[in-house]
Every structure is written in C-alpha cells, then in structure tokens.
C-alpha positions in Angstrom: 0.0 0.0 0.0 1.6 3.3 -1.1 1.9 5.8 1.5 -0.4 8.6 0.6 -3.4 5.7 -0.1 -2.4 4.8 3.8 -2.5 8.3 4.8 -5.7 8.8 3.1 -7.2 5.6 4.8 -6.5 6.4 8.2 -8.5 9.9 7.6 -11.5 7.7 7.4 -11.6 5.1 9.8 -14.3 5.3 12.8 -13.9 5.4 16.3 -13.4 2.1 17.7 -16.0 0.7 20.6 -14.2 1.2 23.9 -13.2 -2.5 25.6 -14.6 -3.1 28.8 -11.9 -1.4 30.5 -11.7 1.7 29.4 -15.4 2.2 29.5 -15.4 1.2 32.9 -12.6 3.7 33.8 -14.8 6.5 31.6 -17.9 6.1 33.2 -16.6 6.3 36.2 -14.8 9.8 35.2 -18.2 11.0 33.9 -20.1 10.3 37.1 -17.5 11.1 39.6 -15.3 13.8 37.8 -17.8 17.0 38.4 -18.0 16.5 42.3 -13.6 16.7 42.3 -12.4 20.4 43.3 -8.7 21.8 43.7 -8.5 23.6 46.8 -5.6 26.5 46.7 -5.0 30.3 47.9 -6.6 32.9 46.6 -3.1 34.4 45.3 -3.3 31.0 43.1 -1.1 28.9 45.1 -2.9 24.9 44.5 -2.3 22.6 47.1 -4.7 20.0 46.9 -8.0 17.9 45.3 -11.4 17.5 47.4 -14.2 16.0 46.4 -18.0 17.5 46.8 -20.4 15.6 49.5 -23.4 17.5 50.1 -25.0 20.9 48.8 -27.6 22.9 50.8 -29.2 26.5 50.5 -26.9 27.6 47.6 -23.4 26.4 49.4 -21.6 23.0 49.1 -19.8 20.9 50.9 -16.5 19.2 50.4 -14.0 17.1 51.8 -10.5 17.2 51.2 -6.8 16.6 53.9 -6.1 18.3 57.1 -2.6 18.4 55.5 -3.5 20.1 52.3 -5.5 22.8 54.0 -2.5 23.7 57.0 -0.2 23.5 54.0 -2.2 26.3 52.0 -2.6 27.8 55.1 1.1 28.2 55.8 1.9 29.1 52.6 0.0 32.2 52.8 -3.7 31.5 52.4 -4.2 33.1 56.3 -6.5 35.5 54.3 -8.6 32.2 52.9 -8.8 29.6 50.2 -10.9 29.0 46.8 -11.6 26.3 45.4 -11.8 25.6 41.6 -14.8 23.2 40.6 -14.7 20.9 37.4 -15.4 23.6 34.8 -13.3 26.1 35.8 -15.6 28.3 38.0 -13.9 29.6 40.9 -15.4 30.1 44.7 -14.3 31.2 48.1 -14.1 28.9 50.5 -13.9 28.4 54.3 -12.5 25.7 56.4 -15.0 24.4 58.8 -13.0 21.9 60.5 -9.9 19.7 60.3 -8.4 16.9 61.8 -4.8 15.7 61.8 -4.7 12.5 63.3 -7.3 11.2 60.9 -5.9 13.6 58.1 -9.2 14.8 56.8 -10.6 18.6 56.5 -14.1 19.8 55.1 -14.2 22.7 53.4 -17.4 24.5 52.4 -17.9 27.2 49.2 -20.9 28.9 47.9 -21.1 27.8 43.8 -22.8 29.6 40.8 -24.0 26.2 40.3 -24.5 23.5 42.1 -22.4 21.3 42.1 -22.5 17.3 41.6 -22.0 15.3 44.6 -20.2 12.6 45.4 -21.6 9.0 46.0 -20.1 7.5 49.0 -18.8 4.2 48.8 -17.8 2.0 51.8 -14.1 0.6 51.9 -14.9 -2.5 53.9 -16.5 -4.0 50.5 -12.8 -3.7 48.6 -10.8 -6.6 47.9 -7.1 -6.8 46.4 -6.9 -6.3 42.6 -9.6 -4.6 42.5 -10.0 -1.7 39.8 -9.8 1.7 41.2 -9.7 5.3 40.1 -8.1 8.5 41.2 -8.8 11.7 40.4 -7.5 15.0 41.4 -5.1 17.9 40.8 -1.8 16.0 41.0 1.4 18.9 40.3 -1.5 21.8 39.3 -3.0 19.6 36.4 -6.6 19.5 36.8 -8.9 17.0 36.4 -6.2 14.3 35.9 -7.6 10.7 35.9 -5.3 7.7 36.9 -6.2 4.0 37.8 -4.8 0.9 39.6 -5.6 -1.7 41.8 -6.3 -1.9 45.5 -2.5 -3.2 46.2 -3.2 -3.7 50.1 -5.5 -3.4 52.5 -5.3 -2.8 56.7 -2.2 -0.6 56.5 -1.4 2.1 59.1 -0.3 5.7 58.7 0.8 8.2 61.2 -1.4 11.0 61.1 0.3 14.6 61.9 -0.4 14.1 65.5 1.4 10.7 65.5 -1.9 8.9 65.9 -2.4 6.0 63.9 -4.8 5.9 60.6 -5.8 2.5 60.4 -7.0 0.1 57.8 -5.4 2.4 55.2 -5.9 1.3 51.5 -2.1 1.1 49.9 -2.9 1.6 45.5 -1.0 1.3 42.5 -2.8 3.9 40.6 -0.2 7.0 40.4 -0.7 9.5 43.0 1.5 12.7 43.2 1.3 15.7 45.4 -1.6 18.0 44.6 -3.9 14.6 44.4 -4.2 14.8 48.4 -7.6 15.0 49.2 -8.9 13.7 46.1 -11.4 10.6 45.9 -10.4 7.4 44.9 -13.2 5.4 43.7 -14.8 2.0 42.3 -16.1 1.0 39.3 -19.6 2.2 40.4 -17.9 5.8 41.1 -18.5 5.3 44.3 -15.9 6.9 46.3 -14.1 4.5 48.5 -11.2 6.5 49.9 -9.7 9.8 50.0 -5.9 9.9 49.0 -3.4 11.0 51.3 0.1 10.1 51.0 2.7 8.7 48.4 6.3 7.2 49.6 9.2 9.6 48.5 10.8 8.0 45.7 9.0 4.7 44.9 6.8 4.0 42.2 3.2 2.7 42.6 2.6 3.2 46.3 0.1 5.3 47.0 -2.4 5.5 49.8 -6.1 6.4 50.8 -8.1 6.9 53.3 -10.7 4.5 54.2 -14.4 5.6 53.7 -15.9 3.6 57.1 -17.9 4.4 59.8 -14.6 6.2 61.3 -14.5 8.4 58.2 -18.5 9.4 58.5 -18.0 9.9 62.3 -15.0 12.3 61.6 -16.7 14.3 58.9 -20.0 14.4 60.9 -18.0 15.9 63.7 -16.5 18.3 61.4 -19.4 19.5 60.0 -21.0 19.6 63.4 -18.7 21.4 66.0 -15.7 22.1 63.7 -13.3 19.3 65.6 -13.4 15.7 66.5 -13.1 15.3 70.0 -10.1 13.3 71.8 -8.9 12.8 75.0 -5.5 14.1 76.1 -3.2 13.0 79.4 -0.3 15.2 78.5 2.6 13.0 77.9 5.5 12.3 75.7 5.6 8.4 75.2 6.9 5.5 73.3 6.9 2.3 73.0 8.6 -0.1 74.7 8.6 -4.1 74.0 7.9 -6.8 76.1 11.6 -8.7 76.8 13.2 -10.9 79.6 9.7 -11.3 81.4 9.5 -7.4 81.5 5.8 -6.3 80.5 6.0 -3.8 77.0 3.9 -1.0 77.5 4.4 3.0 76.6 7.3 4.6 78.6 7.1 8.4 79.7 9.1 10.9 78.0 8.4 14.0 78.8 5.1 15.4 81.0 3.7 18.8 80.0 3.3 21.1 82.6 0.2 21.8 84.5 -1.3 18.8 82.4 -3.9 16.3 83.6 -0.7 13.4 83.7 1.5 15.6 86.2 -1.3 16.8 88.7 -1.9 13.1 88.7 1.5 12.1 90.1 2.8 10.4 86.5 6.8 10.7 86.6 8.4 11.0 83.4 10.3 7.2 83.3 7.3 5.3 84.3 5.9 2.7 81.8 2.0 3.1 81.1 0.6 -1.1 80.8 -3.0 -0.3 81.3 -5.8 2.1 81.4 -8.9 1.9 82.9 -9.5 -1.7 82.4 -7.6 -2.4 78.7 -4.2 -3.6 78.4 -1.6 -0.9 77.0 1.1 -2.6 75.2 2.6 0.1 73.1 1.9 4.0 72.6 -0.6 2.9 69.9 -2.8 1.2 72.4 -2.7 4.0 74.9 -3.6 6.9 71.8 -6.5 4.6 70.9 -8.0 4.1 74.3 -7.9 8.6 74.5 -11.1 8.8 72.7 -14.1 11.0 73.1 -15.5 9.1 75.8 -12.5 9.0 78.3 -12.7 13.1 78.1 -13.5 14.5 82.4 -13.9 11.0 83.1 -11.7 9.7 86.2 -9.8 6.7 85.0 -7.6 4.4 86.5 -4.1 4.5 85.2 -1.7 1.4 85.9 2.1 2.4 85.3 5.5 0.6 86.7 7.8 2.4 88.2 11.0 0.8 89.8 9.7 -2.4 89.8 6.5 -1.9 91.2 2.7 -1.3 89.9 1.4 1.3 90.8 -2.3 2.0 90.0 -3.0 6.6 89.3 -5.9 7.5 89.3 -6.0 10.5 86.3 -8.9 12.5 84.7 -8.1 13.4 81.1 -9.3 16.5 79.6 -9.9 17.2 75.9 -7.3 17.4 73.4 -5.9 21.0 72.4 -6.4 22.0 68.9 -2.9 22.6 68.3 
C-alpha cells in the first residue's frame, strides 16, 4: 500500500467501541469527575483535590486533607482559600473543621452552580486487585484521571499528630502531590477513599483513606462542632517491648506542665501497661484508648515504676487544637 493511499485511509476510519476497560474507567470519570475540586489560595497557590459531599441553600460541601488545607494555610492563604470546581468556576471557600490524626478537612464554598456530589462508597466492600480510580489535581493539572488496583489493604499511617490511621488502603494507581484529598473510587464511582500520601521515591505506592464508619463519624463531627473530640493526658511516650519477662507498654518521656498526667502524680520514666481496664502494650494502644469518651472522666491509670505497679488515678481532659 503506497503511502499517501495509507494516509488517506487512516482519515476515514471510525472510532473504535471502547473495551470493557476503558469504559469502565470513563464512566466512572463522567459520574465522579464534576463532584472533584482543587482547593488552593486565593493568590493561586494549588495545594490539593477534594471531592463535593453534600449541597444545601446555595453552598456545598466538600472534603479534602487536614494536610492540604494547614499546608495552603502556611503558605500564605491566612487570608482564605478557593476552590476551583470541574469547569473552571472559581469560589471562596472556608474551612470548617480539620483533623490531623485522621488527616481529613471539610471545606465549604458557595457555587454559581450547584455542584455534583459525590456518592459515597464503603471501603470494607474492597478486595485486592480490584480496579480503582483516582482523580485530582496531581502537580496543578486539573482533572487528571489515573487508575490501579487496590494493592493492600489494613495498612497504618501516622497522622500529623502521631496517631495512627488504620486500615489504610495502599494503590498502585499514580498518586503525586496535589492529588491529596482527592477521591479514589470503584467501578460504580462510588468513592471509597480519600488519597493521602505517596512514599518519597517509589513507584506505585500510593495510599487512601478509608471511607468507614470512622470516616462518616470524623466528617459528621467536622461538619458539626468544627473538631473531632479526643482525650488528652499530656505526655510524651513511646513504645517499649515486652523482653526478659518485663511487661511492654508505653514509657514516659516528657510530661507537659500543668497537664492532667503531672497533677496526677505520673513521673516522666514510668511505663504506662494499662488504662482503665484495657491492656496498654505500646503507645498505639494508649492513643486509641484517648477517645471521646474518656474526656472529664476519672480513670484508673496502671504504670510501673522501679519495679513496682502502681495504679494513678487521672482524669483526662480534651485534646488541644494545636
């Protein structure tokens, strides 16, 4: 075949049917796409995706990091953020809350018009090698659609507090920064996680997370009152293993002053191996047991110190914001 009949041939060929792949990955960016947002300064400075959850009375609703909106903060949005929707529209917007240890923020603007929202998936459902799809605002390209497969699932993260996220969902599909906050979702569209973190210099690790009843209880509370409620002791620990018949626990570091530890007689040195009537094995234990419940609430503290158990009693207050 001579070149300019090829030429001429290729002019006139129609487009092929998508395979069941791609269509899957298309629908999915037609249902989903409109609810995803960047979130940035209003000098222009991006930072981060977000993905729209609710509209009411003319003003929507979104959800994006607690480490994409301090970032943005930092970096000179003190004065506020906007966020840019799918077609380009820009809007104010105003943080209403923000949580570090689970790494989630919610955000809400006021649209010309209104926006699509999100269907909410639930992570739980997900099994490994399992089609997903992210989209987001990764390096200040918007609207940038990547997929993968659900690589992992139950890993941990250390929120900015040093809490732990748990049951994180690890992904193959490419995540780079500016897709914080963005949704990654199933085949349905149905948005299944919200993705936080890449590991500097690999390939193909990326991580989400989970939409659970943790997530709805942290975005409830955010909505809400603006925080998520924790309990705080006021002490520096970490972790020490179980060895040579010694109990492991979470050892004292540092005690802040005038904190509900200290006016309860903790010494810095003691090791923490229970609270209240749970086992504390490591300063992941300890951190999970400071929920909302054990805020003004007297609570038996078990700690050894020189070889001896000693039982505190100790009334935790609620966490600081910062």
């Amino acid at each position: 075949m001579e070149i300019f009949e090829n030429l001429s041939a290729s002019s006139r060929l129609q487009a092929d049917e998508l395979d069941a792949y791609s269509r899957a990955v298309r629908e999915v960016t037609e249902r989903l796409g409109p609810a995803v947002i960047s979130v940035g300064t209003r000098s222009g400075r991006g930072g981060g995706s977000g993905v729209v959850l609710g509209t009411a009375e003319g003003t929507a609703t979104a959800v994006t990091n607690s480490h994409v909106v301090r970032g943005l903060r930092r970096a000179g949005g003190g004065n506020g953020l906007q966020v840019t929707l799918n077609d380009g529209a820009t809007a104010d917007a105003e943080v209403l809350g923000d949580d570090p240890s689970s790494d989630l923020a919610v955000v809400r603007f006021e649209p010309e018009a209104e926006p699509v929202v999100a269907p909410l998936g639930e992570s739980q459902n997900l099994v490994v090698g399992q089609l997903v799809v992210a989209i987001g605002s990764p390096l200040g390209f918007q609207r940038t659609v990547t997929t993968g497969v659900v690589s992992a699932l139950g890993r941990s993260l250390r929120g900015q507090d040093g809490r732990l996220i748990e049951n994180v969902i690890q992904t193959d599909a490419a995540i780079n920064p500016g897709n914080s906050g963005g949704p990654l979702a199933d085949t349905q569209g149905r948005v299944v996680g919200i993705n936080t973190a890449i590991i500097g210099g690999a390939q193909g690790i990326g991580f989400a997370v989970p939409v659970s009843a943790a997530f709805r209880r942290v975005v409830f509370a955010l909505v809400t009152e603006g925080r998520v409620r924790r309990a705080f002791l006021g002490v520096m620990v970490q972790s020490r293993q179980a060895r040579g018949g010694a109990s492991g626990g979470a050892q004292v570091e540092n005690i802040s002053p005038n904190s509900p530890a200290e006016r309860a007689g903790v010494r810095q040195g003691d090791l923490i191996v229970g609270f209240g009537e749970n086992l504390v094995r490591s300063t992941d234990d300890l951190l999970n047991l400071l929920d909302e419940s054990a805020i003004g609430r007297d609570t038996q503290l078990r700690v050894r110190r020189a070889g001896s158990e000693l039982t505190i009693n100790v009334r935790p207050q609620e966490q600081p914001t910062e």
